[in-house]
Predicted model as a PDB file, atoms N, CA, C, CB and O in Angstrom, pLDDT in the B-factor column:
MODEL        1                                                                  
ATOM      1  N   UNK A   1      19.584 -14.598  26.630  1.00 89.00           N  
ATOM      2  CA  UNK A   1      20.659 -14.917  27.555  1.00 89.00           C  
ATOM      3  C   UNK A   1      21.964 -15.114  26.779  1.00 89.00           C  
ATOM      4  CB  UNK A   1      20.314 -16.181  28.379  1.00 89.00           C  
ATOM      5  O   UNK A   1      21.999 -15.908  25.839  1.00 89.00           O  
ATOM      6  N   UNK A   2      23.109 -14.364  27.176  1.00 93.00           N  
ATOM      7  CA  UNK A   2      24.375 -14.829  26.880  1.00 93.00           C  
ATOM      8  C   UNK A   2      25.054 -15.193  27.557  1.00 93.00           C  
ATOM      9  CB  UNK A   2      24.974 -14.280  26.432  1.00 93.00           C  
ATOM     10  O   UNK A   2      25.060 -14.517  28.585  1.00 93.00           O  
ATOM     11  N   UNK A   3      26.092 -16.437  27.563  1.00 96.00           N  
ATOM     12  CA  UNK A   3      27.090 -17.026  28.490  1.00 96.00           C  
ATOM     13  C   UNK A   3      28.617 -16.103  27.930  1.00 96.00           C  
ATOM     14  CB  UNK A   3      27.137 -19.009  28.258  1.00 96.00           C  
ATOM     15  O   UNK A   3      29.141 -16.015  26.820  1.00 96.00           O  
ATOM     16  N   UNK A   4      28.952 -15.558  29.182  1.00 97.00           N  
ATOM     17  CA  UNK A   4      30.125 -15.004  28.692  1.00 97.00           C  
ATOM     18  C   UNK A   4      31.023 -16.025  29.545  1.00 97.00           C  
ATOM     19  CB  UNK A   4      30.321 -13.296  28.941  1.00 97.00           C  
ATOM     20  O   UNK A   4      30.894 -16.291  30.740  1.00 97.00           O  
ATOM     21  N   UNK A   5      32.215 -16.666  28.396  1.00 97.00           N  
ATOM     22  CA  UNK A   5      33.069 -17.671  28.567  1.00 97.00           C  
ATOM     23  C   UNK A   5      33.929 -17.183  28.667  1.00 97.00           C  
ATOM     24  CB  UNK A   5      33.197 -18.541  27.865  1.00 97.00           C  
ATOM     25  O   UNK A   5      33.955 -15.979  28.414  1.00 97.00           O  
ATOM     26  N   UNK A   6      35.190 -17.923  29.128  1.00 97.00           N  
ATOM     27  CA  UNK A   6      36.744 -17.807  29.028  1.00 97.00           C  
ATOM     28  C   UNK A   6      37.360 -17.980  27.936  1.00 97.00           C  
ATOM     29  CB  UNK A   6      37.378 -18.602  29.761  1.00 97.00           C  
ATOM     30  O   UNK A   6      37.071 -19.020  27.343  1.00 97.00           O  
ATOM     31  N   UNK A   7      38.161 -17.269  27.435  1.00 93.00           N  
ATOM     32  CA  UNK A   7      38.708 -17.594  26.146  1.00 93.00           C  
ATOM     33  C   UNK A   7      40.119 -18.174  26.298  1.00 93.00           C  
ATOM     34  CB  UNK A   7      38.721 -16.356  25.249  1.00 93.00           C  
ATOM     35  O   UNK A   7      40.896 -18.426  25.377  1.00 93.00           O  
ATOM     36  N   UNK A   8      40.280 -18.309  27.328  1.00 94.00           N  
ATOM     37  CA  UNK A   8      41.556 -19.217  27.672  1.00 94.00           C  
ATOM     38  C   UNK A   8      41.895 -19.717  29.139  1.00 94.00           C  
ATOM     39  CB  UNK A   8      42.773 -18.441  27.267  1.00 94.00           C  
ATOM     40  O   UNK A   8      41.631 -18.775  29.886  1.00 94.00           O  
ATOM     41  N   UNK A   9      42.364 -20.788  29.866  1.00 97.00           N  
ATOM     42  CA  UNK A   9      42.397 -21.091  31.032  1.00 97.00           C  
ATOM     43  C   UNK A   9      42.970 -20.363  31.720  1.00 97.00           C  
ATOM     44  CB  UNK A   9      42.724 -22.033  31.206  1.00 97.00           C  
ATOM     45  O   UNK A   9      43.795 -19.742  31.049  1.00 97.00           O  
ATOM     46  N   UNK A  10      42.982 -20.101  32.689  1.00 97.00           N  
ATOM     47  CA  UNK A  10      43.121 -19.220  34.202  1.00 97.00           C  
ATOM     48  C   UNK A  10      42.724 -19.837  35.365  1.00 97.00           C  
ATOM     49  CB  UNK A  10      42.273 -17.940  34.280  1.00 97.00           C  
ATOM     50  O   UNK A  10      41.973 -20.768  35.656  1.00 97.00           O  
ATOM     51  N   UNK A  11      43.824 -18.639  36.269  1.00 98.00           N  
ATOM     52  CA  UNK A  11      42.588 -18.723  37.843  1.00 98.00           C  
ATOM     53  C   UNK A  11      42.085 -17.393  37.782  1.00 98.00           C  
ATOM     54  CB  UNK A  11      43.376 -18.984  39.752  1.00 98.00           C  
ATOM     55  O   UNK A  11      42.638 -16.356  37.416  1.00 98.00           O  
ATOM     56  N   UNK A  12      41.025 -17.593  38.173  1.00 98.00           N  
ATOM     57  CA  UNK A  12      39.847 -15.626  38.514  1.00 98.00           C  
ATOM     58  C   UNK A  12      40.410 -14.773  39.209  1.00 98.00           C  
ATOM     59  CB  UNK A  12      38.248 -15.558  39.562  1.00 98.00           C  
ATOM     60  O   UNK A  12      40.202 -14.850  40.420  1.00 98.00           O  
ATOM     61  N   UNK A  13      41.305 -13.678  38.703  1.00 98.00           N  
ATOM     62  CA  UNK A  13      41.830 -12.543  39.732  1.00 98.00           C  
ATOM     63  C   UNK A  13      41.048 -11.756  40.119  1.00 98.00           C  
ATOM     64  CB  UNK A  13      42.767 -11.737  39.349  1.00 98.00           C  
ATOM     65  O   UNK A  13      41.394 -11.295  41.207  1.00 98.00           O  
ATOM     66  N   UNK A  14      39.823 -11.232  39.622  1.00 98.00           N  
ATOM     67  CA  UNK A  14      38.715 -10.530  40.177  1.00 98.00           C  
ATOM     68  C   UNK A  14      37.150 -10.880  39.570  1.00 98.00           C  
ATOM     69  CB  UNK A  14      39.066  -9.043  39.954  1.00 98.00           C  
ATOM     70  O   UNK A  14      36.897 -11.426  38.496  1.00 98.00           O  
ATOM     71  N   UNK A  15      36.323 -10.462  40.453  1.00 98.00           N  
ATOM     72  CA  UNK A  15      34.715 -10.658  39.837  1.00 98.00           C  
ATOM     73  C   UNK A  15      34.598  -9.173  40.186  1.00 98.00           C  
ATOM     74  CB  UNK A  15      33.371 -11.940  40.703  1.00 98.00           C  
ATOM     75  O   UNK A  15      34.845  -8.703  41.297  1.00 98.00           O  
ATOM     76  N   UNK A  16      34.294  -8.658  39.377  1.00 97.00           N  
ATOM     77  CA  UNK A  16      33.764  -7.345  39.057  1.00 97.00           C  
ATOM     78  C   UNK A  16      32.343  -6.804  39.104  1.00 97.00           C  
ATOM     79  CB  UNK A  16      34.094  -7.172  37.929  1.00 97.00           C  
ATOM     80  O   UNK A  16      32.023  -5.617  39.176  1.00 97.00           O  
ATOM     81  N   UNK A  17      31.468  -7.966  39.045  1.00 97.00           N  
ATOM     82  CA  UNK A  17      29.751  -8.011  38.907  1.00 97.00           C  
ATOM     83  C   UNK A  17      29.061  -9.071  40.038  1.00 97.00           C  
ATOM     84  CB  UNK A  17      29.263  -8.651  37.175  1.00 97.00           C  
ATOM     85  O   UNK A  17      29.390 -10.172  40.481  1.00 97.00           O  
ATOM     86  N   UNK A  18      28.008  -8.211  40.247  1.00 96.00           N  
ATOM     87  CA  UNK A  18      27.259  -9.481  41.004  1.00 96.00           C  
ATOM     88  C   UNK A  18      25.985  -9.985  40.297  1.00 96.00           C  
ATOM     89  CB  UNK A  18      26.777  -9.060  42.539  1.00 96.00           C  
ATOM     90  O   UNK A  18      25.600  -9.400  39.284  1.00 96.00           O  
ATOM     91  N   UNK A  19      25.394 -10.921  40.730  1.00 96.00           N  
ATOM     92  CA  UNK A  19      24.318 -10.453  39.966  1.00 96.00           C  
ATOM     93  C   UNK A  19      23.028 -10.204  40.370  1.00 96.00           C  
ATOM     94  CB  UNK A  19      24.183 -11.150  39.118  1.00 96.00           C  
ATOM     95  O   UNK A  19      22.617 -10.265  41.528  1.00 96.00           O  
ATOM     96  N   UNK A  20      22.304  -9.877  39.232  1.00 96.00           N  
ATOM     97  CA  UNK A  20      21.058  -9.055  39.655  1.00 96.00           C  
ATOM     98  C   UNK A  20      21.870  -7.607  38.913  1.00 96.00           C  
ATOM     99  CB  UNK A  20      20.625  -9.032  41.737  1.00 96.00           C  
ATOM    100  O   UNK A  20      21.251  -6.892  38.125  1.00 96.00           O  
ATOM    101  N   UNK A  21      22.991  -7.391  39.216  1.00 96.00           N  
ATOM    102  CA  UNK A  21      23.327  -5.627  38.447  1.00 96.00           C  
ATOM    103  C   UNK A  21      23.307  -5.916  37.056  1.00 96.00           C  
ATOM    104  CB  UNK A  21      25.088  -4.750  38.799  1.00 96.00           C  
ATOM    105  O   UNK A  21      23.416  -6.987  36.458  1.00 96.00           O  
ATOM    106  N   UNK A  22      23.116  -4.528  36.582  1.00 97.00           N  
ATOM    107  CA  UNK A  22      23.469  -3.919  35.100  1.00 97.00           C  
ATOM    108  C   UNK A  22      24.617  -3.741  34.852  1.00 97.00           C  
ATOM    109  CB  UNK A  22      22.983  -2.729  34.763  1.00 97.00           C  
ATOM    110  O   UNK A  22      25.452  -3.188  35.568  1.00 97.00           O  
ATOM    111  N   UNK A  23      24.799  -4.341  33.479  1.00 97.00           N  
ATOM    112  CA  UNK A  23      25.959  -4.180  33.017  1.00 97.00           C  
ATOM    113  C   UNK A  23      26.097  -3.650  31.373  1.00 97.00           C  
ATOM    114  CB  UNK A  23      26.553  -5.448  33.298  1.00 97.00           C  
ATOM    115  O   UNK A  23      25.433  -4.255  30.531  1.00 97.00           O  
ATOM    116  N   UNK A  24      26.706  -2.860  31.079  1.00 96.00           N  
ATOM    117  CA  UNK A  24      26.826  -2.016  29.685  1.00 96.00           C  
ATOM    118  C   UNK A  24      27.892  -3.497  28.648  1.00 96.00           C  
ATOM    119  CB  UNK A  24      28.030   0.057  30.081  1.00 96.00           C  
ATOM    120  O   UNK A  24      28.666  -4.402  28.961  1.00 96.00           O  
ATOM    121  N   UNK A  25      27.478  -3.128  27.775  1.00 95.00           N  
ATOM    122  CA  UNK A  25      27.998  -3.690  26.298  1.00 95.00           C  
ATOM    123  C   UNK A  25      29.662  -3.389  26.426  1.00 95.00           C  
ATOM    124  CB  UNK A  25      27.177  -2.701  24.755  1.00 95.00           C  
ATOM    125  O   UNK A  25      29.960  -2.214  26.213  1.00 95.00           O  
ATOM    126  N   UNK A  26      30.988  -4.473  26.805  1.00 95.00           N  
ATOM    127  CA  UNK A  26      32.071  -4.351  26.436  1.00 95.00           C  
ATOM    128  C   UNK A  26      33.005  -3.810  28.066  1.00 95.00           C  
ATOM    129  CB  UNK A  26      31.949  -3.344  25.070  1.00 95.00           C  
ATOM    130  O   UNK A  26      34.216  -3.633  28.196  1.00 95.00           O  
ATOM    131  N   UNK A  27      32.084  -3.687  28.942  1.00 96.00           N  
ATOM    132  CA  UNK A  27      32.132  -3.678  30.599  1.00 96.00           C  
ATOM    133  C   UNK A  27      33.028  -4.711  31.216  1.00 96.00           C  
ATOM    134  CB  UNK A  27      30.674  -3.962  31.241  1.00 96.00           C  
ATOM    135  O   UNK A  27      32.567  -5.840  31.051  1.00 96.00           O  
ATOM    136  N   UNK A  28      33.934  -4.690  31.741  1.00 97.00           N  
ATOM    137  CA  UNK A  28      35.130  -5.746  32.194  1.00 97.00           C  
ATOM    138  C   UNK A  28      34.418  -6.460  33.338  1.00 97.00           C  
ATOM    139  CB  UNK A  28      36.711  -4.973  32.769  1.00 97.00           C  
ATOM    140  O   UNK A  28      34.376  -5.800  34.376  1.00 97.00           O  
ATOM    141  N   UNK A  29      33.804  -7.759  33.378  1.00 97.00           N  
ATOM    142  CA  UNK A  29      33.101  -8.247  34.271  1.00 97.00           C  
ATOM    143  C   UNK A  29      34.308  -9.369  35.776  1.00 97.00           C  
ATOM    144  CB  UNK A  29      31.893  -9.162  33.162  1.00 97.00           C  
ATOM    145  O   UNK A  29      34.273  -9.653  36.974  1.00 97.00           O  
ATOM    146  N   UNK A  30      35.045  -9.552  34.728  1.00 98.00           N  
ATOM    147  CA  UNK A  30      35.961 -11.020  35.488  1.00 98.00           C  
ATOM    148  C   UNK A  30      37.419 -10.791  34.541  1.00 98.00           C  
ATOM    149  CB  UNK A  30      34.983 -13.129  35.062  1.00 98.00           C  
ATOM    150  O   UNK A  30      37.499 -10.798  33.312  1.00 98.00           O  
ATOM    151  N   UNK A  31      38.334 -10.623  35.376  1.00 98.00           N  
ATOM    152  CA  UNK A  31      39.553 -10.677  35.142  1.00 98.00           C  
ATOM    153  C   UNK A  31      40.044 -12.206  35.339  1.00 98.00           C  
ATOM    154  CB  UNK A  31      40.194  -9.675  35.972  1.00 98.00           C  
ATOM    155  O   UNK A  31      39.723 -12.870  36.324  1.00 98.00           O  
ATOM    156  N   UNK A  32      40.955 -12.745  34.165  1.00 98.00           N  
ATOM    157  CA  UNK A  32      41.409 -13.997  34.675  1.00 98.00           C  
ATOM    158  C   UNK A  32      43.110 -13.626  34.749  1.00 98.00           C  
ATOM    159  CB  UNK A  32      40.910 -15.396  33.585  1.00 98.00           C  
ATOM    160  O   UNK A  32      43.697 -12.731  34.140  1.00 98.00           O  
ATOM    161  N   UNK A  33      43.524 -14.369  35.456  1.00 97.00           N  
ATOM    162  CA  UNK A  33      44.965 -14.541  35.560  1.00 97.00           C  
ATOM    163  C   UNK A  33      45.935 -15.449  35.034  1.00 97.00           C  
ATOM    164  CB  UNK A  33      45.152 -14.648  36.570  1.00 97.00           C  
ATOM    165  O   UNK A  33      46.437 -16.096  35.953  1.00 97.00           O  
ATOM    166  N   UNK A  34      46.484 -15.810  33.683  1.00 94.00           N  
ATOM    167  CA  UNK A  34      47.502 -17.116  33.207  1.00 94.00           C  
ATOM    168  C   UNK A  34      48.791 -16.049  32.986  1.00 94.00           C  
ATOM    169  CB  UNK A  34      46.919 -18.208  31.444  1.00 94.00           C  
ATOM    170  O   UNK A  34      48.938 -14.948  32.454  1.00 94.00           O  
ATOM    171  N   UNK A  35      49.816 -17.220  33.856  1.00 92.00           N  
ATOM    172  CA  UNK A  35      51.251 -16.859  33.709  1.00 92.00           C  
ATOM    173  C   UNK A  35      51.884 -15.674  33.428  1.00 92.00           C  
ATOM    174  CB  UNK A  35      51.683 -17.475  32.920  1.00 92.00           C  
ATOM    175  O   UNK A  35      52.769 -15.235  32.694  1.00 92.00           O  
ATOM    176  N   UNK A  36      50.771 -15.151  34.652  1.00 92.00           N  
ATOM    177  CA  UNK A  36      51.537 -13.561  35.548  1.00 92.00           C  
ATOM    178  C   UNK A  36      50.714 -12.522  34.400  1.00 92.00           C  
ATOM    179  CB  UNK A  36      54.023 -13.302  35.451  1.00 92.00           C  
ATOM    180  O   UNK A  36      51.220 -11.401  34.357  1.00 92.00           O  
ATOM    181  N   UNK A  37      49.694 -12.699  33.600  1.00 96.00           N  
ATOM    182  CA  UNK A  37      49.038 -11.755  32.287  1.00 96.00           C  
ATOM    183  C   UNK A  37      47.869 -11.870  33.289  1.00 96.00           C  
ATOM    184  CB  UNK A  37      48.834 -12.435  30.312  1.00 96.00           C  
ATOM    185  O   UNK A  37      47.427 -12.917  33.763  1.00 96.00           O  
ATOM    186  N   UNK A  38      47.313 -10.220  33.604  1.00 97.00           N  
ATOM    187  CA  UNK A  38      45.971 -10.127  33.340  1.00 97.00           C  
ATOM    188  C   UNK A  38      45.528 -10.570  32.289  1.00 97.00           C  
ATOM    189  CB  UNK A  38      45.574  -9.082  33.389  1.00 97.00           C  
ATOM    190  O   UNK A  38      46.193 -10.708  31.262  1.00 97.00           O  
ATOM    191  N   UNK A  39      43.982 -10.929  32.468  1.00 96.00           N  
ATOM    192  CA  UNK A  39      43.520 -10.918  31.150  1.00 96.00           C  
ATOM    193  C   UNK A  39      42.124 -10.668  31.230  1.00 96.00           C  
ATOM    194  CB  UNK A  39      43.821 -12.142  30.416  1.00 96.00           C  
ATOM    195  O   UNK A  39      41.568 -11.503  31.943  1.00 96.00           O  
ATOM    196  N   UNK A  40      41.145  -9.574  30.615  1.00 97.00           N  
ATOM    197  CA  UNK A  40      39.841  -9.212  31.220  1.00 97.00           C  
ATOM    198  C   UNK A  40      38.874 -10.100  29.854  1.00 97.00           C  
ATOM    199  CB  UNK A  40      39.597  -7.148  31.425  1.00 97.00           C  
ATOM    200  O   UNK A  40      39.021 -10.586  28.733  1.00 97.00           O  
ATOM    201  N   UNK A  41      37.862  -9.866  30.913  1.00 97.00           N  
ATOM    202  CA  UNK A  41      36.709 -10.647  30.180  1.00 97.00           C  
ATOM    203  C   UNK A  41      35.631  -9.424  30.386  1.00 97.00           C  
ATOM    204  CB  UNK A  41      36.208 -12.349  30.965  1.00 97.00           C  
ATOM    205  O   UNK A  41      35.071  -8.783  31.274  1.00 97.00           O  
ATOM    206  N   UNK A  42      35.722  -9.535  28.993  1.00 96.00           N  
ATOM    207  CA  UNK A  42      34.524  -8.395  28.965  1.00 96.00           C  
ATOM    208  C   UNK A  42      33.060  -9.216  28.327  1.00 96.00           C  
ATOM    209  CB  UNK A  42      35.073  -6.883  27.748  1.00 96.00           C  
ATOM    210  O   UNK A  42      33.206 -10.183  27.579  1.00 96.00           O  
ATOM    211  N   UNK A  43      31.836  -8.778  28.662  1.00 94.00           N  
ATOM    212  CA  UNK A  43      30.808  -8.889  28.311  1.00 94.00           C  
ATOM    213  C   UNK A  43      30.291  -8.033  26.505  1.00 94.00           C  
ATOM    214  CB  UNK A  43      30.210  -8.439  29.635  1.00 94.00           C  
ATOM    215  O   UNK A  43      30.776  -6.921  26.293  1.00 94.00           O  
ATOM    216  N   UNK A  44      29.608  -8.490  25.701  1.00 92.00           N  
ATOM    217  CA  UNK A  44      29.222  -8.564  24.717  1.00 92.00           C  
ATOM    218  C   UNK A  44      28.006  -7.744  24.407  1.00 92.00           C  
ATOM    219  CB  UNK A  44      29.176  -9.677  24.564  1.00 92.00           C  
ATOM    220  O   UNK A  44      27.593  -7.146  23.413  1.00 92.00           O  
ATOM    221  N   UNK A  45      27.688  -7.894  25.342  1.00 93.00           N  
ATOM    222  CA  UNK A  45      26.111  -7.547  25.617  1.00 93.00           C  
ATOM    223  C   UNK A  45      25.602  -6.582  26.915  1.00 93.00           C  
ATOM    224  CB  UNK A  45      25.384  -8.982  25.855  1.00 93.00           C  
ATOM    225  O   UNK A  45      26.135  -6.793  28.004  1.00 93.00           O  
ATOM    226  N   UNK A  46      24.616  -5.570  26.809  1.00 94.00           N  
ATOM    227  CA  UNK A  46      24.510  -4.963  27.972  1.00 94.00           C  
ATOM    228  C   UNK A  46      23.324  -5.498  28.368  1.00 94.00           C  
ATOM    229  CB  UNK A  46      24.587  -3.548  27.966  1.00 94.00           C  
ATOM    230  O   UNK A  46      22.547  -5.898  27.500  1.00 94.00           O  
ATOM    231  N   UNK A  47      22.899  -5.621  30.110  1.00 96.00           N  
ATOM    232  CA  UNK A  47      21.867  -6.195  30.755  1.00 96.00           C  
ATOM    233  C   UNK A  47      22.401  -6.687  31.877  1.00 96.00           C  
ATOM    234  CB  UNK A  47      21.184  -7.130  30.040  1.00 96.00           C  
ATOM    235  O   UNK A  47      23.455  -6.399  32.444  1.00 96.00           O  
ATOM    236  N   UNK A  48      21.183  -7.812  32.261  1.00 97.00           N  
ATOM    237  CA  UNK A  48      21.191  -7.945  33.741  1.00 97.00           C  
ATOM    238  C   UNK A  48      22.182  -9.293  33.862  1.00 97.00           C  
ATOM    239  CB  UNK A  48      19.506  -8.147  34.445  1.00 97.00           C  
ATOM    240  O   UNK A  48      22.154 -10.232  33.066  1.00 97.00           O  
ATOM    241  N   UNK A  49      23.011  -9.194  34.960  1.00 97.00           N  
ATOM    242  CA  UNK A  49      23.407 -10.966  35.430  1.00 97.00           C  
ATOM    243  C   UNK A  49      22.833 -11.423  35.853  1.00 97.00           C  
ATOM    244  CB  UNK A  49      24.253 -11.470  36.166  1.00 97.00           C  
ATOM    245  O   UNK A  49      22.199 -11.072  36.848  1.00 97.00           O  
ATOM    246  N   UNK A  50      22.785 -12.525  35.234  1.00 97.00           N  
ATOM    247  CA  UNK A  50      21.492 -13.770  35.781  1.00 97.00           C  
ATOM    248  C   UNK A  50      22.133 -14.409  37.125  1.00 97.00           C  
ATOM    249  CB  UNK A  50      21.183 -15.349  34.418  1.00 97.00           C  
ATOM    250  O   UNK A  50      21.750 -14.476  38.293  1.00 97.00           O  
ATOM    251  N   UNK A  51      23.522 -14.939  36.279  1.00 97.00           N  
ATOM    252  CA  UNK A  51      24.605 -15.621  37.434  1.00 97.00           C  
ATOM    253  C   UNK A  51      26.000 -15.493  36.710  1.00 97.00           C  
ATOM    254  CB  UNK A  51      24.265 -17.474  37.845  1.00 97.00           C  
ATOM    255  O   UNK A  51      26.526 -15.389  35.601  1.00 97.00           O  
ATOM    256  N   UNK A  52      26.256 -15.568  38.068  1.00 97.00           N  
ATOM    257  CA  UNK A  52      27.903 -15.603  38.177  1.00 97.00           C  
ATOM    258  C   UNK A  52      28.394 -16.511  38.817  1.00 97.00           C  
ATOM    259  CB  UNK A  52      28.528 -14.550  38.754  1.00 97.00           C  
ATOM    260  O   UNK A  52      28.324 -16.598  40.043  1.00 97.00           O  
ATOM    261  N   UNK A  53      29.290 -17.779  37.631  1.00 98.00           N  
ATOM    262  CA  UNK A  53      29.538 -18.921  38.293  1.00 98.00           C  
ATOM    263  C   UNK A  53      30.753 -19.483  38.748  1.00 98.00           C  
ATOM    264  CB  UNK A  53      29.108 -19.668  37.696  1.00 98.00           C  
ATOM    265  O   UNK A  53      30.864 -20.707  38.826  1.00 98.00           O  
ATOM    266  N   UNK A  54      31.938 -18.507  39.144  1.00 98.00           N  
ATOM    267  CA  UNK A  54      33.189 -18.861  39.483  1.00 98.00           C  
ATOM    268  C   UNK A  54      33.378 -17.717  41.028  1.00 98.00           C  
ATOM    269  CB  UNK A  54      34.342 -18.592  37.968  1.00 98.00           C  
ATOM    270  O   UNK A  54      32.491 -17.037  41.544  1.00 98.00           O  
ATOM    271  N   UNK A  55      34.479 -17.812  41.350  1.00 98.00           N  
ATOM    272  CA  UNK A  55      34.879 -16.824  42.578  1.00 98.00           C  
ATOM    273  C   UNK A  55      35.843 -16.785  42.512  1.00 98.00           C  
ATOM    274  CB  UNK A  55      34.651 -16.989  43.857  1.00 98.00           C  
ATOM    275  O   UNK A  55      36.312 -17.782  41.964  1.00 98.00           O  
ATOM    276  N   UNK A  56      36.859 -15.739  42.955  1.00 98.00           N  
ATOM    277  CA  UNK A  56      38.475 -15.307  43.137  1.00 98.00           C  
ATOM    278  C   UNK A  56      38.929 -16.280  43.908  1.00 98.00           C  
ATOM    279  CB  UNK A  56      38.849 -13.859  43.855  1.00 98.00           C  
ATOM    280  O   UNK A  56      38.746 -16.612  45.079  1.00 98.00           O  
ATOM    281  N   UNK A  57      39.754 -16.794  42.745  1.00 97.00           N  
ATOM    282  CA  UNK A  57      41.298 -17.573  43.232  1.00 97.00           C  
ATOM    283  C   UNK A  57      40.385 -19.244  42.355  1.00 97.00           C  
ATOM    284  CB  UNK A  57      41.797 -17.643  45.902  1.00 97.00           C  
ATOM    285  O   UNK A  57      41.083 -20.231  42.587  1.00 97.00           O  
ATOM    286  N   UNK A  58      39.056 -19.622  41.477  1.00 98.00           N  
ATOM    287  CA  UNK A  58      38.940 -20.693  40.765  1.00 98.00           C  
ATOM    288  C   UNK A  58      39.803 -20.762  39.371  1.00 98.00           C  
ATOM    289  CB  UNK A  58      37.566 -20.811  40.570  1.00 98.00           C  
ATOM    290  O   UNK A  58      40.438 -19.873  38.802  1.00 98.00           O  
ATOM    291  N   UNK A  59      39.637 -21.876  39.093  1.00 98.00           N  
ATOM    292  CA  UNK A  59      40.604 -22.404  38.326  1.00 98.00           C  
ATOM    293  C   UNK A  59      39.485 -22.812  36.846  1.00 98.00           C  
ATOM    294  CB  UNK A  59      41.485 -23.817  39.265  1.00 98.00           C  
ATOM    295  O   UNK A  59      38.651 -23.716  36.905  1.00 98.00           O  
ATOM    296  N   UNK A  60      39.719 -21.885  35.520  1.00 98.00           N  
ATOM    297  CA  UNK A  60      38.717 -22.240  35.165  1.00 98.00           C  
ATOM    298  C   UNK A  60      39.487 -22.652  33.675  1.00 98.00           C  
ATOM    299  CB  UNK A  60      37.507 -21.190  35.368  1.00 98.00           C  
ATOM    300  O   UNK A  60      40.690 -22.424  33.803  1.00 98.00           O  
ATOM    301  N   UNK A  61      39.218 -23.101  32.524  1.00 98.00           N  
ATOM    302  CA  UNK A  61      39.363 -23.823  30.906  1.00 98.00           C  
ATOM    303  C   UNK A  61      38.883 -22.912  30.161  1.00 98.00           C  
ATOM    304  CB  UNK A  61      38.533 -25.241  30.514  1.00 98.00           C  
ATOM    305  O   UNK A  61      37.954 -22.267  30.648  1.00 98.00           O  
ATOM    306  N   UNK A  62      39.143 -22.713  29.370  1.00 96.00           N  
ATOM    307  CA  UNK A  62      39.030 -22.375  27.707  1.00 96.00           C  
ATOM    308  C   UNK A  62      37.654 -22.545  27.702  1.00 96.00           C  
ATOM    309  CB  UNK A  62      39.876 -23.423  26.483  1.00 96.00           C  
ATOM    310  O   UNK A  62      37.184 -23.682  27.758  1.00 96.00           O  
ATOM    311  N   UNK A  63      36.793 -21.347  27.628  1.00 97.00           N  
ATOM    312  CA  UNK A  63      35.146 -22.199  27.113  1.00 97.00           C  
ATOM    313  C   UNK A  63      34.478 -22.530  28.213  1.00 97.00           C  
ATOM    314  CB  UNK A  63      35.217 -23.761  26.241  1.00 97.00           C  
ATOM    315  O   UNK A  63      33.263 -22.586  28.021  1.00 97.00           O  
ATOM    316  N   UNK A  64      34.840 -22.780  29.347  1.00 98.00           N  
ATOM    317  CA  UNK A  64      34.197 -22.468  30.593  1.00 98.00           C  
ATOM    318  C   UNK A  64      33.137 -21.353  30.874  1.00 98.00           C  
ATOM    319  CB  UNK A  64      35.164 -22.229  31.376  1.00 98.00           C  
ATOM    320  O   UNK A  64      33.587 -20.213  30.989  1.00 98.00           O  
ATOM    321  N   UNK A  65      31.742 -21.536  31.002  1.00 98.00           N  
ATOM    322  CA  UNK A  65      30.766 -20.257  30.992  1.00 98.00           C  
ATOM    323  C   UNK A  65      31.046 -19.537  32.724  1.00 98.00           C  
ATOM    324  CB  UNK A  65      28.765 -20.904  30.668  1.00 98.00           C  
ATOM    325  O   UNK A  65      30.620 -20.001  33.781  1.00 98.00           O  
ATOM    326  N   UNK A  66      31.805 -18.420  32.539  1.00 98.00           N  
ATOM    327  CA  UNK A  66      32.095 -17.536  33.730  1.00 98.00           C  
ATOM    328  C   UNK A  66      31.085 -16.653  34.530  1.00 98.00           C  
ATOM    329  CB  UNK A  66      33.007 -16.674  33.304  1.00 98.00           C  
ATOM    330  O   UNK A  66      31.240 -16.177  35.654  1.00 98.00           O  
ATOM    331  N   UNK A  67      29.804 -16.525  33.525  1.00 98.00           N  
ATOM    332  CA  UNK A  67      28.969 -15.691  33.914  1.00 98.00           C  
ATOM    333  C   UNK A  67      27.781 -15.638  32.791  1.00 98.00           C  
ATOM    334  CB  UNK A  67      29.696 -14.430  34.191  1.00 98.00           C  
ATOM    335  O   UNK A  67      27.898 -16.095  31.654  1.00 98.00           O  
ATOM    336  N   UNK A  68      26.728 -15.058  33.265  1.00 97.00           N  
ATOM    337  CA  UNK A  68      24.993 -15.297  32.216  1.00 97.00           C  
ATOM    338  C   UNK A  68      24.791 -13.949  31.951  1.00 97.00           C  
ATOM    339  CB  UNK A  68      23.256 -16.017  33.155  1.00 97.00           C  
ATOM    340  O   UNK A  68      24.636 -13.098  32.827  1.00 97.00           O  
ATOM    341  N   UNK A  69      24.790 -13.741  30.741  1.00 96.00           N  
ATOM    342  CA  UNK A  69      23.842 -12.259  31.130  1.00 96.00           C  
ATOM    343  C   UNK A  69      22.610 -12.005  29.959  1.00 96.00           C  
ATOM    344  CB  UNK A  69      25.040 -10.628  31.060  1.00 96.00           C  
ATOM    345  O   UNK A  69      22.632 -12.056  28.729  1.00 96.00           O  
ATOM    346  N   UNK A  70      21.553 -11.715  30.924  1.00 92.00           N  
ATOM    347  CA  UNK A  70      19.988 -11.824  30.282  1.00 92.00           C  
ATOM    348  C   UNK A  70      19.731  -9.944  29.705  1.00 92.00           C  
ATOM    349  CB  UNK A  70      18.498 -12.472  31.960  1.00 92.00           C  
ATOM    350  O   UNK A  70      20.267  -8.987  30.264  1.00 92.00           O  
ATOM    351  N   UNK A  71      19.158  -9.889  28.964  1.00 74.00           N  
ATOM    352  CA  UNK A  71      18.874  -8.900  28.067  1.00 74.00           C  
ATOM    353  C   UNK A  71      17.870  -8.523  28.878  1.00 74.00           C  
ATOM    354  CB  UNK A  71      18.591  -9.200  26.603  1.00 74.00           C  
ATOM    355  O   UNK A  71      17.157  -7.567  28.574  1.00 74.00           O  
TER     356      UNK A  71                                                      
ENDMDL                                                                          
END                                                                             
C-alpha cells in the first residue's frame, strides 16, 4: 500500500480516480488548487485504489494522505 499525500496545502480542484480502478505509475490522480496554481498529484506507483479520502472543493495540509493505492 502507498499513501499518496499532498505536498503542499490546497483545496481539491479535481479527483480524477475512484476507487476500486487501475491506475499506471506517474497518472495525475487529484489536482490541488493554492493561490490560483494548479497543482497535480500524481501517483508513484501503478495499481488499484484502495481509497480516496478527500472530494472537490476540501481543504487539505502538506502531508495530508489524499488517496491509498494497493499494488
Amino acid at each position: 500500500m502507498t499513501q499518496v499525500k499532498a505536498a503542499m496545502a490546497g483545496t481539491v480542484f479535481t479527483v480524477n480516480v475512484a476507487e476500486g480502478e487501475e491506475v499506471q505509475a506517474g497518472q495525475v490522480i487529484i489536482v490541488l488548487e493554492s493561490m490560483k496554481m494548479e497543482i497535480p498529484v500524481e501517483t508513484e506507483i501503478g495499481g488499484k485504489v484502495t481509497s480516496v479520502n478527500v472530494q472537490v472543493g476540501d481543504f487539505v495540509n502538506e502531508e495530508d494522505v489524499l488517496a491509498v493505492i494497493g499494488e
